[in-house]
C-alpha positions in Angstrom: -73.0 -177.9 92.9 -74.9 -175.5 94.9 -77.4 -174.9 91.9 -77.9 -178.6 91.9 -78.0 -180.1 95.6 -80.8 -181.9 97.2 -81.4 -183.8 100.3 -83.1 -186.8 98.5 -80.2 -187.3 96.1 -78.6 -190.5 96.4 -75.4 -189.6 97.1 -76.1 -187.7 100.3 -74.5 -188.5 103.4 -74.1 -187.1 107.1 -73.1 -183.3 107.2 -74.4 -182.7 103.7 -77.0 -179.9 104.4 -74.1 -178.2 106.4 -71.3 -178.7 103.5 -74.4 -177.2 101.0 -74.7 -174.5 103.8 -70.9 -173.7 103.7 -70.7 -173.9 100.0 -73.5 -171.2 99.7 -71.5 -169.2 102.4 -68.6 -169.3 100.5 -70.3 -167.9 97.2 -71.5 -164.9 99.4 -67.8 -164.5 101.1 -67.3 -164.0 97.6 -69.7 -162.0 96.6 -71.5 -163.9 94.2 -74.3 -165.1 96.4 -76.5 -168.1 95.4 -80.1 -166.5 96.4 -82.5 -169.1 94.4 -80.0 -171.8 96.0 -79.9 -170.7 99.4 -84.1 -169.9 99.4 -84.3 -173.8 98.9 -82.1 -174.4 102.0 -84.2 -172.3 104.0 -87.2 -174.8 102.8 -85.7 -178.3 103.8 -87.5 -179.8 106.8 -84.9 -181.2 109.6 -82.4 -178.9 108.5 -79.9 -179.2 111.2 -79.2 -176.7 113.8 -75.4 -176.2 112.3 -76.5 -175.8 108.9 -79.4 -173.0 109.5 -76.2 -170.9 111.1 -74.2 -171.2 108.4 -76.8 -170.7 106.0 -77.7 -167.6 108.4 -73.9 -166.3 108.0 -74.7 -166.7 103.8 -77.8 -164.4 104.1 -75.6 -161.9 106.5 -72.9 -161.8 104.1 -75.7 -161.5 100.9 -77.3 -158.4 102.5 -80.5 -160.2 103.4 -79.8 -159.1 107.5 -83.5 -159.9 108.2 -83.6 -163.0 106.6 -80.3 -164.5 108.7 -82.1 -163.0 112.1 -85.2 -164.8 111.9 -83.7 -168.5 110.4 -81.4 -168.0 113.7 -84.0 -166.8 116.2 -84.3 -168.3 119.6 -82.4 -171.5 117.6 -79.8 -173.1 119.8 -76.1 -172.8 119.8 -75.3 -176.4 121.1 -74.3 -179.2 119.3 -74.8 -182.7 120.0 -71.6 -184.2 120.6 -69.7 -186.0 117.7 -67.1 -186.4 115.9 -66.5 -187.3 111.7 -63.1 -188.9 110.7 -64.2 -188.1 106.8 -66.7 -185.8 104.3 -65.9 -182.9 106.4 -64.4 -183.8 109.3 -66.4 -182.1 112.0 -66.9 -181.9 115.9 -69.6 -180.4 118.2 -66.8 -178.2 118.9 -66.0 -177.3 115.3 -69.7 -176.9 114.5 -69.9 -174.7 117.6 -67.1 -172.2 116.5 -68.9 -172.1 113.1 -72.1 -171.0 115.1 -69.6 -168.3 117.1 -68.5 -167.0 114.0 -71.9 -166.3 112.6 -73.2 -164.4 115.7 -69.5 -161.9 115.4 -70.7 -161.4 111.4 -74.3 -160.5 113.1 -73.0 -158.5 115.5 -74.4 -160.2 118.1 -71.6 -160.1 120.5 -73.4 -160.7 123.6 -74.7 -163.9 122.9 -71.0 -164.9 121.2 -69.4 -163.9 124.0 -70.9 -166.9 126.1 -70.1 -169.4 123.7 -66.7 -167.5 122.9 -65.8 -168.9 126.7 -66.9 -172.3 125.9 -65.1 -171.9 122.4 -61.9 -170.9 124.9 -62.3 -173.5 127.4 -62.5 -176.0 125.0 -59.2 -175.1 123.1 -57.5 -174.5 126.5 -58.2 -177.8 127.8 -55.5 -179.9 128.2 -57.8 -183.2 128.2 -59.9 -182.4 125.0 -58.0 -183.7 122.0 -58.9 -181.4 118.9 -58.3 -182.5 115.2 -56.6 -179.7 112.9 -60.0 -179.1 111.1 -62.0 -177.9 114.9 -58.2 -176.0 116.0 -58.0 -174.2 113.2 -62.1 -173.3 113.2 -62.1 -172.2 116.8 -59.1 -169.7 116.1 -60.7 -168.3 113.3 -64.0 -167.8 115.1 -62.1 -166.5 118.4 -60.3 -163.9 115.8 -63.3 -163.2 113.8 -65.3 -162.4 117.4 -61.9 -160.4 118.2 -61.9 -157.9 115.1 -59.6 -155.4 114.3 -59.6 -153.2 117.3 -57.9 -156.3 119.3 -55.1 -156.7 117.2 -52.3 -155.4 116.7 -49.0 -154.8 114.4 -46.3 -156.7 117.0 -46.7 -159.0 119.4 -45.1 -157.9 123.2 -44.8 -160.1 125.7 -42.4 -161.4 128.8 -42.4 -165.0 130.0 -40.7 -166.9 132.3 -40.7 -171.0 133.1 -40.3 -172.0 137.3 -37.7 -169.7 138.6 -35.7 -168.6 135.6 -35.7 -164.8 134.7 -38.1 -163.0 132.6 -37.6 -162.6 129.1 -39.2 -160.1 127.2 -40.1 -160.6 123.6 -41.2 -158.6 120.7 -42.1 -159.8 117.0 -44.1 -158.5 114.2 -44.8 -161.8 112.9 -48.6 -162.9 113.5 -47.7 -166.1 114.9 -44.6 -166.6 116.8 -42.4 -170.3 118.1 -40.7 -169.7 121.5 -38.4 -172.7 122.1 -38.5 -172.8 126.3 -35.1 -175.3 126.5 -36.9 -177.7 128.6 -35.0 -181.2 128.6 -36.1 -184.4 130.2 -38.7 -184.1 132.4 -39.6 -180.7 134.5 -42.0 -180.2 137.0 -43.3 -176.5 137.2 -45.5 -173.3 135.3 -44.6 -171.2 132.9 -45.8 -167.6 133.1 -46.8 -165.4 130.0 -47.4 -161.7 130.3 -49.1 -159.8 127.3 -47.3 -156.6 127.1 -48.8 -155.6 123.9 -52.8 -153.4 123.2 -53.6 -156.6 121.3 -55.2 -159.9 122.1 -52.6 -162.7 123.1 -53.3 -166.0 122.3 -50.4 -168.6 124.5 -50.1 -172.3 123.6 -47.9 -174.5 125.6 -46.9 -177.6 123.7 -44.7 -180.4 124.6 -43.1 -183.2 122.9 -41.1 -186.1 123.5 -39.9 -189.2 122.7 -40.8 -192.7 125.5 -37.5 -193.8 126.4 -36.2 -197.0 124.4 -38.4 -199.9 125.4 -40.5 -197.7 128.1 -43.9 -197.4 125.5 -46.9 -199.0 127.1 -49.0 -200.8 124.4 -52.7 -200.0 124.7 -55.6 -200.5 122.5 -58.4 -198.9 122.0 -61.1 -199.2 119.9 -58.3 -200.7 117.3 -56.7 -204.2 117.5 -53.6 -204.9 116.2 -51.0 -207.5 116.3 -48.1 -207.7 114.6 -45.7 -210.9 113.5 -42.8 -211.7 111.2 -42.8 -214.7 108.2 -39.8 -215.8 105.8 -40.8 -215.3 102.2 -42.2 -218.4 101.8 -45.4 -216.9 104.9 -43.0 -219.4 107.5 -43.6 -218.0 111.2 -40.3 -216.4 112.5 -38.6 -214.6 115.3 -36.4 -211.5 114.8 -34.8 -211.1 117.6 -31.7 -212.3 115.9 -31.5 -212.5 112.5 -28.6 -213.5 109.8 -27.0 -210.6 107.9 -28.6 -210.8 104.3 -32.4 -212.4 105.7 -35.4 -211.5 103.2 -38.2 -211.3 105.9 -42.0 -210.1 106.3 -43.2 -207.6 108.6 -46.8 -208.4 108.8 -49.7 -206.7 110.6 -52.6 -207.0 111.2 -55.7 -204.4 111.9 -59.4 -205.3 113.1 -62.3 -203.2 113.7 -64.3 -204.7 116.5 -67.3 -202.7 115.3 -68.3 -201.2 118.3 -68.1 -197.9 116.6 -69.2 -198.8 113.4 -67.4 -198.0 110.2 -63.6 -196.0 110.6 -62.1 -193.8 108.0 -58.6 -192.3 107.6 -56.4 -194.2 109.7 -52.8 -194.4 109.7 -50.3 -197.2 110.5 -47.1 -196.1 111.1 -43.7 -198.4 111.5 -40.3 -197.7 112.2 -38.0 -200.4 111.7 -34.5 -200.9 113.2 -31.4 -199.2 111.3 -30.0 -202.2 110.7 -33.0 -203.7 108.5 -33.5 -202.4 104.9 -36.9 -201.8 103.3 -38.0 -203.5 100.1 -40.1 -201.0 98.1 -42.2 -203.6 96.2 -43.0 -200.6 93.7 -39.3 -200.9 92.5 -38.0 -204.3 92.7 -39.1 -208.1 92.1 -40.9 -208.6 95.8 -44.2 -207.2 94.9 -45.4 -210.5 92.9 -44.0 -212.4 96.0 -46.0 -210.1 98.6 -50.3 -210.1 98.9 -51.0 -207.3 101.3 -54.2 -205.4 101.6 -54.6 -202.1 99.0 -54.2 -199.3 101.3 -55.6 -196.0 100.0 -52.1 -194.4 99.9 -48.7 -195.9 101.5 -45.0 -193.8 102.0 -42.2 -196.0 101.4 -39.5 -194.1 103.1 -35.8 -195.1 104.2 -36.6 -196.6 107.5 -40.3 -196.3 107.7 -43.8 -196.7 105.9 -46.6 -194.6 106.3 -49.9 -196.8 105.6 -53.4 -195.5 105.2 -56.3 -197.0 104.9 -60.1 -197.2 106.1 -61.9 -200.2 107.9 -65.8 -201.3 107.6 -67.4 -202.7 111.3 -66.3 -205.7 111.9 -63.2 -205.7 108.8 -60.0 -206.7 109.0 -56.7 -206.1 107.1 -53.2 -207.4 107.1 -50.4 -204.8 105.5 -47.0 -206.3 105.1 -43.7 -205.1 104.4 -40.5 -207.1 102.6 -37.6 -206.4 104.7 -33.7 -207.2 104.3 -31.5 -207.8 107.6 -28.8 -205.7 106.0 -26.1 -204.6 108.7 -24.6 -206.2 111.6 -25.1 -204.7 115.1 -27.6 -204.2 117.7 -30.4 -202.2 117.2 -33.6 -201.0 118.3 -37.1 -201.9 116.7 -39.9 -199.1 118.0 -43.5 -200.7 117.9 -46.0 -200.0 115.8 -49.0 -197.5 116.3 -52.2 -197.4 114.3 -54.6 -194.6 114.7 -57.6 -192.6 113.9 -56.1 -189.5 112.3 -59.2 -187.4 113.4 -60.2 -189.5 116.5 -57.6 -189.9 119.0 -60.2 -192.4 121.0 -59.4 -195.1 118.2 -55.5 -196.1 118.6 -53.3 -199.4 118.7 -49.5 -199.9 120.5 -47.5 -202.4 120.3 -43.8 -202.7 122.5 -40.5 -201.8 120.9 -37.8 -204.2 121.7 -34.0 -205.0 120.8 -33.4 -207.2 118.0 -29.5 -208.3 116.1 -28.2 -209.0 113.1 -25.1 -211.4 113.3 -22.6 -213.1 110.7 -24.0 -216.4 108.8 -23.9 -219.3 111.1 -24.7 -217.7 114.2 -28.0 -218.1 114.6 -28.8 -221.9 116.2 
């Protein structure tokens, strides 16, 4: 692959001179450095400003110290803000932790100490959603600028949430879960003390589930809707439904284009206990059933996991054959449809009660 890249080749696409960049890196992280290949990526015109880095970082790693300095030389270390929900699924923030990286392999700690703070700030900000591909970049260029002089074999530390007492707390492991026994909601700090010669990293990270029937629907960027048929494609309501129903759960997803084509998104529906799923893959429903070809769906006891991609513009309609199976009251939490590496792309819809009763019941 890296013998045979090229920027006029027709399957080139955003990111490529950076994913040839990285694949050249990785053959000299490996020792087996692709010179003739890399000498060719010196030579494209317009090479982008994240891709001459990381070709720089090859040429460090190759021996060629000279060669990385003067591709990199008074070239900036700020990307233009994006952000890719497929090929390689990067950021300006990823891109920028790449670039932080390359300057601790070239020993260039004072200028990597500037954009180690922006590297910092940005993973410490509680308003700046991340993806797992720019988290897990900016940790391994904050460790890589951090060497092996800041670490250490055990991590020692105290912390404390509001008023409680201190606890103190030492581990050998290199990463380390601390479960604060916070219920319902707290107002307050918590306090983390690093008693250890090594670098500490804290996260704080809290979870919770809306209270039944509190979740707010929103969209953004996304439109969704979401409505129940009989077999037959008949408009329903299932609020109340007899015991032994064959139903639809259908919904339906709609770019509005405004930010052009999306990739990797994920639908996600929880039914109420008291419905059963169909798996079309292993009973007679399927034939009854059209529904969109997702790129891969999780048929699960009481959920499905759907995902798929949408073109500008494109619309798709996913639906699932259900079974009102038990009698009771239950809850039915809404859907949500999201970008999995764009949290600015998303789609809510209400929860709300719904019954299953005894034949006859319902009018």
């Amino acid at each position: 692959m890296a013998q045979s890249w090229s920027k006029n080749a027709k399957s080139y696409y955003y990111n490529d001179d950076l994913i040839q960049a990285y694949r050249l890196y990785t053959l000299a992280l490996a020792k087996s450095p692709e010179l003739g290949a890399m000498n060719r990526l010196k030579e494209v015109k317009d090479l982008t400003t994240a891709a001459k880095w990381r070709l720089a970082a090859a040429y460090e790693l190759a021996g060629q110290t000279e060669v990385a300095r003067k591709l990199v030389k008074n070239l900036s270390s700020k990307i233009a803000s994006y952000r890719e929900m497929y090929y390689s699924y990067g950021s300006d923030e990823r891109d920028e932790a790449m670039i932080l990286e390359t300057m601790s392999l070239m020993g260039d700690r004072v200028k990597a100490a500037i954009l180690l703070k922006e590297v910092c700030a940005n993973l410490s900000n509680a308003n700046n959603w991340m993806s797992t591909q720019t988290t897990a970049y900016c940790l391994i260029a904050i460790a890589k600028y951090a060497g092996k002089d800041a670490t250490s074999s055990e991590m020692n530390l105290a912390y404390k949430l509001n008023k409680q007492a201190e606890v103190n707390s030492i581990t050998r492991l290199s990463v380390a879960q601390i479960d604060m026994k916070m219920k319902g909601t707290v107002n307050g700090n918590v306090q983390v003390k690093n008693k250890g010669k090594g670098i500490l990293f804290a996260r704080i990270i809290l979870q919770g589930i809306p209270e039944t029937g509190q979740e707010v629907e929103a969209e953004n960027n996304l439109e969704m809707s979401v409505t129940y048929t009989t077999m037959k494609g008949e408009a329903i309501i299932v609020d109340k439904l007899e015991q032994g129903t064959d139903f639809i759960a259908q919904v339906t997803i709609h770019n509005p284009g405004l930010r052009k084509e999306y990739r990797s998104l994920a639908l996600t529906q929880i039914f109420a206990s008291g419905w059963e799923i169909h798996n079309t893959r292993m009973d007679d429903f399927e034939s009854a059933i059209k529904s969109a070809y997702p790129t891969y769906q999780d048929i699960r006891d009481d959920r499905v996991y759907t995902y798929f991609d949408l073109n500008a513009y494109e619309s798709k309609t996913f639906r699932i054959a259900l079974n009102a199976a038990y009698l009771g009251k239950f809850y039915l939490p809404g859907a949500y449809s999201e970008a999995m590496y764009d949290n600015s792309i998303s789609s809510l819809k209400k929860g709300k009660w719904v019954e299953v009763v005894s034949a006859g019941e319902v009018q």
